[in-house]
MDAnalysis code that builds the backbone (N, CA, C; Angstrom):
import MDAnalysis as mda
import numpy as np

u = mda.Universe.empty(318, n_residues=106, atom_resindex=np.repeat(np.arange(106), 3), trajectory=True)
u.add_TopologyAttr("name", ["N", "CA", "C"] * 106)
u.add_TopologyAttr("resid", np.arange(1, 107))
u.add_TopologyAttr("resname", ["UNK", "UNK", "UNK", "UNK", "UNK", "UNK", "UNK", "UNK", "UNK", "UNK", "UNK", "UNK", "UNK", "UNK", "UNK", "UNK", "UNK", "UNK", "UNK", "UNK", "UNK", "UNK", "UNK", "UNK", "UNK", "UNK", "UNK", "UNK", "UNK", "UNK", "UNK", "UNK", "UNK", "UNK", "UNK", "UNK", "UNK", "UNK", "UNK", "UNK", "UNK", "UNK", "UNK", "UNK", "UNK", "UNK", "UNK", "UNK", "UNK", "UNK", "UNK", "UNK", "UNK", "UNK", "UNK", "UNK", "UNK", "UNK", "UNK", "UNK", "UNK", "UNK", "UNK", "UNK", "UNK", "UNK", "UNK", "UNK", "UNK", "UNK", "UNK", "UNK", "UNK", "UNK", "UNK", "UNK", "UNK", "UNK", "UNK", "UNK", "UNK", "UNK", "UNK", "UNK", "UNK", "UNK", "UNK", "UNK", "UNK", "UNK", "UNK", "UNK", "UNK", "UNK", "UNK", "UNK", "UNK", "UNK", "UNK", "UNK", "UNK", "UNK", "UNK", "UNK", "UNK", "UNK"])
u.atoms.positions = np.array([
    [0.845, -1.172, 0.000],
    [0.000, 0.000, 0.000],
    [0.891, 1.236, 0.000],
    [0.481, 2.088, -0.159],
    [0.891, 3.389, -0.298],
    [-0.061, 4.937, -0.285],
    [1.019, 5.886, 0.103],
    [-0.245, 6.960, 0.575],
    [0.122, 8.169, 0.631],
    [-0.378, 8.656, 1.544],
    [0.070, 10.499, 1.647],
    [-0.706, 10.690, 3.376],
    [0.319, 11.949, 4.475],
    [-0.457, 12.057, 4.923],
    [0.020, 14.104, 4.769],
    [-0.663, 14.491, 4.686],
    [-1.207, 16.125, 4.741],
    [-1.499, 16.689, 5.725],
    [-0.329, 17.518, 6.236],
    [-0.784, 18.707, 7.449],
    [-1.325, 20.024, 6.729],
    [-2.911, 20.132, 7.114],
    [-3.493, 21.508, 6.657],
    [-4.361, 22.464, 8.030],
    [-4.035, 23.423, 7.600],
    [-5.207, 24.638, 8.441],
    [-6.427, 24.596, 7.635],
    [-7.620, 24.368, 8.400],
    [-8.977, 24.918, 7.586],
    [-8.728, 26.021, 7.486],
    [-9.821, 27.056, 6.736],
    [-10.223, 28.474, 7.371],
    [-11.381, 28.358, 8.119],
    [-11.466, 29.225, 9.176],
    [-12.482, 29.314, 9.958],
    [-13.833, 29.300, 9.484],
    [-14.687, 28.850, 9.226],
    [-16.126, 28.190, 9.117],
    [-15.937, 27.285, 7.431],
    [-15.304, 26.529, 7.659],
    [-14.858, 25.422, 6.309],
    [-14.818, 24.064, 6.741],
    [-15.733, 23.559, 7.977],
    [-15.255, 22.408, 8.393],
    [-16.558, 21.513, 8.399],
    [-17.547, 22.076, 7.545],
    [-18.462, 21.010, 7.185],
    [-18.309, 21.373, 5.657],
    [-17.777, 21.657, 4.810],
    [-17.806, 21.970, 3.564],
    [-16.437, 20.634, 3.506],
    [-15.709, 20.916, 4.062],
    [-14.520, 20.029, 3.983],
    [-14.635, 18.631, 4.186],
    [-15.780, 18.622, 5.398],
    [-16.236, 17.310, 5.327],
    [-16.635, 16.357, 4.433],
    [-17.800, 17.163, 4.024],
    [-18.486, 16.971, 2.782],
    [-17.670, 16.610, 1.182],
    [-17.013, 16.759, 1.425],
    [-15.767, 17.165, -0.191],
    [-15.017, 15.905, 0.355],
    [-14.465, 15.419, 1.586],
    [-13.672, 14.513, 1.844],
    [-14.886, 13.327, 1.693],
    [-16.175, 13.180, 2.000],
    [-17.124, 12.313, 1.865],
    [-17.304, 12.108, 0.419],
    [-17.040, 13.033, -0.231],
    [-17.471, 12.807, -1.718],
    [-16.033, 12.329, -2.515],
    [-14.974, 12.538, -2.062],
    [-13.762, 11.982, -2.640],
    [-14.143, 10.335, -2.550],
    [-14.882, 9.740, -1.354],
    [-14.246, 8.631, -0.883],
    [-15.944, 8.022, -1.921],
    [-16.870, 8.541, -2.363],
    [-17.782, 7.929, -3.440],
    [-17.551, 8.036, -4.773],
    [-16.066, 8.383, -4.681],
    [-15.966, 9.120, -6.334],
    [-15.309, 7.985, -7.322],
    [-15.063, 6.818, -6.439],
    [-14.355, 5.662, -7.002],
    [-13.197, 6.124, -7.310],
    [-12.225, 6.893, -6.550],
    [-11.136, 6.910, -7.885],
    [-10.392, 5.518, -7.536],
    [-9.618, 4.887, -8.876],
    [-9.386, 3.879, -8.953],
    [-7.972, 3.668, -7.867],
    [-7.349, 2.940, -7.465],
    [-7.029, 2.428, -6.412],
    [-7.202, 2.789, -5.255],
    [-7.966, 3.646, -4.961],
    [-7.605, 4.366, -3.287],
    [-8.787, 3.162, -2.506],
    [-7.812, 3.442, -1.278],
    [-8.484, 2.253, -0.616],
    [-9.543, 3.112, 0.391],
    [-9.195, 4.237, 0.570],
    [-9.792, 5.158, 2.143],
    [-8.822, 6.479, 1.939],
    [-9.512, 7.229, 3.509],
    [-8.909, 7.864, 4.044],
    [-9.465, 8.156, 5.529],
    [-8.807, 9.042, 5.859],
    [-8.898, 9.448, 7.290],
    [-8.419, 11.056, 7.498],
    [-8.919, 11.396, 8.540],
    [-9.260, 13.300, 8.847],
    [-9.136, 13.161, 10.201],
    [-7.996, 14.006, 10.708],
    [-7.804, 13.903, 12.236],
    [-7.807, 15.862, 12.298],
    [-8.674, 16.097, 13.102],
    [-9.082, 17.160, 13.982],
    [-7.881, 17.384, 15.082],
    [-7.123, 18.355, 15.365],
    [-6.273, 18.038, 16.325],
    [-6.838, 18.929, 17.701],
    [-6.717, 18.057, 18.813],
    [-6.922, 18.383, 19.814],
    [-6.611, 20.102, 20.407],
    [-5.238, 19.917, 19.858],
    [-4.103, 21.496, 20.460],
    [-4.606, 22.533, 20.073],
    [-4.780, 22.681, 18.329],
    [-5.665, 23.700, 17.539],
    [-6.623, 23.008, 16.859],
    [-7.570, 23.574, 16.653],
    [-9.019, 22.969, 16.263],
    [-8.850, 23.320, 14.504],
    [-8.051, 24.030, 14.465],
    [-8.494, 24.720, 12.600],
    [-7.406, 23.799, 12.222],
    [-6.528, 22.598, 12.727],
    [-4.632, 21.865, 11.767],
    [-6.278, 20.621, 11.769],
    [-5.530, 19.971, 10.449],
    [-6.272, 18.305, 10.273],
    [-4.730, 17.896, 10.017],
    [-5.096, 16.432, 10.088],
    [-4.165, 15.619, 9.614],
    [-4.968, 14.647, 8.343],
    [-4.759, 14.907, 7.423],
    [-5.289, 13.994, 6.296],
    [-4.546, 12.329, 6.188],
    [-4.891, 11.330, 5.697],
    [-4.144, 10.661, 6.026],
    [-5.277, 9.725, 4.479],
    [-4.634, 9.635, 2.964],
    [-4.827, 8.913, 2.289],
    [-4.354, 7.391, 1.771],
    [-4.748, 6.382, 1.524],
    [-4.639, 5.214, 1.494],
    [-4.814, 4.585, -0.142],
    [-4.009, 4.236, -0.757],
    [-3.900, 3.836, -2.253],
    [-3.169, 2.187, -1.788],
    [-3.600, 1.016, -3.136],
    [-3.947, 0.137, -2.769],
    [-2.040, -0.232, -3.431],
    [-1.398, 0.956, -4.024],
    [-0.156, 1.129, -4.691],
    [0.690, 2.223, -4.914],
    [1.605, 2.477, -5.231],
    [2.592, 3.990, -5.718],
    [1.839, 3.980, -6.964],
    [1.900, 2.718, -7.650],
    [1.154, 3.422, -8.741],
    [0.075, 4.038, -9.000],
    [-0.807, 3.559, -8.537],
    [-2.074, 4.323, -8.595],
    [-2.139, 5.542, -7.963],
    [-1.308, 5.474, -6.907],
    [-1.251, 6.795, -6.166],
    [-0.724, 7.707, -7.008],
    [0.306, 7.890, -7.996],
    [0.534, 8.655, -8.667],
    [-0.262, 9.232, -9.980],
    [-1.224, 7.945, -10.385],
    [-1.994, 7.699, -11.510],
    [-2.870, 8.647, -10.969],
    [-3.130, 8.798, -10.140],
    [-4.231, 9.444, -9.660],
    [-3.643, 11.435, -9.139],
    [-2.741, 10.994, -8.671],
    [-2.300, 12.661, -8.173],
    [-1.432, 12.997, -9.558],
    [-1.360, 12.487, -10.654],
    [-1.369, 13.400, -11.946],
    [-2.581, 13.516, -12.688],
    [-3.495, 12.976, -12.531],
    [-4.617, 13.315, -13.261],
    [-5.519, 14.724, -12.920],
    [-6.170, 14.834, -14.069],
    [-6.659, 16.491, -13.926],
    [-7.579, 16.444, -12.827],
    [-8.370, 15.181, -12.896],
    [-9.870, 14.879, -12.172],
    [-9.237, 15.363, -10.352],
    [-7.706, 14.521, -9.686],
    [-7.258, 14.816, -8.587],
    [-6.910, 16.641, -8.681],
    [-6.179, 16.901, -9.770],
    [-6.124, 18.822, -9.759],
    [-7.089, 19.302, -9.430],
    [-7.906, 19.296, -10.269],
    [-9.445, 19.763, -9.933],
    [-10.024, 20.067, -8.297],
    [-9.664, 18.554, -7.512],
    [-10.342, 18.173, -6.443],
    [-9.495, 19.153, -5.683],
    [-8.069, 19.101, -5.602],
    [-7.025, 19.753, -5.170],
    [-7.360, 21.235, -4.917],
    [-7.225, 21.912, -6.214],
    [-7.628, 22.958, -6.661],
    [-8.907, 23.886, -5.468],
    [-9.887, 22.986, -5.343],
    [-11.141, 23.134, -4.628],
    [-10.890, 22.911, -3.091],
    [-9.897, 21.813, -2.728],
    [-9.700, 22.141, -1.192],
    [-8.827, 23.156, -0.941],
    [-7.980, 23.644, -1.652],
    [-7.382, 24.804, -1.322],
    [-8.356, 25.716, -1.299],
    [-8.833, 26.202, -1.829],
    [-10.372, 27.679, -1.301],
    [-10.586, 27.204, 0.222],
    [-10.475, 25.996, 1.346],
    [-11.019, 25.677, 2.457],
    [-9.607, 26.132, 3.124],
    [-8.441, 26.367, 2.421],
    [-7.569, 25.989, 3.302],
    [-6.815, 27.424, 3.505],
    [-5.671, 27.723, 5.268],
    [-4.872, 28.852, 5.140],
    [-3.702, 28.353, 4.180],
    [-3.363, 28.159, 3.136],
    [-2.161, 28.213, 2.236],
    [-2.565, 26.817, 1.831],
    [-1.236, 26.625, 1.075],
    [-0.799, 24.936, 0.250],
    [-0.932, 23.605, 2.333],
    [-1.094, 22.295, 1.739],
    [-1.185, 21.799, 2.840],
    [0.397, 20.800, 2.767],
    [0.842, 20.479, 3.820],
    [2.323, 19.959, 4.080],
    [2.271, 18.614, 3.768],
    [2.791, 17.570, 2.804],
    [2.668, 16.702, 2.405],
    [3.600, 15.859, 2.836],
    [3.438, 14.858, 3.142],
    [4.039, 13.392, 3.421],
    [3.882, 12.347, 2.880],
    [4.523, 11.782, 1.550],
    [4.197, 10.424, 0.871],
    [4.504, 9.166, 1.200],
    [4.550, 8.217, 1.002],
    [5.234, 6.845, 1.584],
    [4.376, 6.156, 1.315],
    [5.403, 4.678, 1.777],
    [4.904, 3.418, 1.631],
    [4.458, 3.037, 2.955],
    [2.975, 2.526, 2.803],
    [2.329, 2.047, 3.803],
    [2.886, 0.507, 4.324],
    [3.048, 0.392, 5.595],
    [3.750, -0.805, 6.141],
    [2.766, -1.578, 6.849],
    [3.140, -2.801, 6.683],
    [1.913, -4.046, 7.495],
    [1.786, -3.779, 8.418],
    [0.851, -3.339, 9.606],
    [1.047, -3.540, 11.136],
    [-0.284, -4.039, 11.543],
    [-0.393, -3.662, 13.169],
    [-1.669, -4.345, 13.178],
    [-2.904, -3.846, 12.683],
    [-2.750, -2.777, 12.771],
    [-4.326, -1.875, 12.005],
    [-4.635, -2.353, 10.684],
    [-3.596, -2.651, 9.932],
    [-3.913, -3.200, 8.453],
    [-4.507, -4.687, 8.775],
    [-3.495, -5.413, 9.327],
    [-3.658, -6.899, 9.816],
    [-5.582, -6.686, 9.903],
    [-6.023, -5.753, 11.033],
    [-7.541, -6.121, 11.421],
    [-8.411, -5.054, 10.468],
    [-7.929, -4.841, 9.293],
    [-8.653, -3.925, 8.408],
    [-8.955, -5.398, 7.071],
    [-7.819, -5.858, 7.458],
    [-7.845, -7.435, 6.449],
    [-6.932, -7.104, 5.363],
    [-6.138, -6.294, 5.557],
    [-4.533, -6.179, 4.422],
    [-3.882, -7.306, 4.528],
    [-3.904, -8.240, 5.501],
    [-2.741, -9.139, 5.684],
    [-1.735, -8.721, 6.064],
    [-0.867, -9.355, 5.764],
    [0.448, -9.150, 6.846],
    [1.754, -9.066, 5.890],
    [1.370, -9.336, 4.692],
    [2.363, -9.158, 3.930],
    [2.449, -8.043, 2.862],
    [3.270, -6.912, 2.426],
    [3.376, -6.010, 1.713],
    [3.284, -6.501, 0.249],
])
């Protein structure tokens, strides 16, 4: 597996619009993504932690060059204070995957 996780600021009253847009990413089928996840942080209420899930690098890339991901991109930035801080990588077996049903092997 493979992924991204994203440190962003909302702007202040953008956090059901954002919701909504992250709900609609995850019906939009794009082809390999497995999920994601949206962490609210305790310390400041306006930082998320995004945290996307692709079933490969490839697709993950197949997908963050395509116009359809610009587009989407494009549109969470209007929610956001600036560009959001990106983190890519390869997703590793542990137990959360193990009881999500990834198995245990990469």
């Amino acid at each position: 597996m493979y992924g991204t996780v994203a440190r962003m600021r909302m702007k202040s009253g953008m956090e059901e619009r954002m919701r909504q847009t992250m709900m609609g990413y995850e019906s939009a089928a794009v082809p390999g993504m497995i999920g994601s996840l949206v962490y609210q942080m305790d310390a400041d209420p306006q930082e998320y932690l995004l945290v996307v899930v692709f079933k490969d690098k490839e697709t993950y890339f197949a997908n963050a060059n395509s116009p359809e991901q610009n587009a989407r991109y494009e549109d969470m930035l209007t929610m956001l204070d600036g560009a959001p801080e990106w983190h890519d990588g390869e997703i590793l077996p542990v137990s959360l995957a193990t009881r999500l049903g990834a198995g245990a092997s990469a």
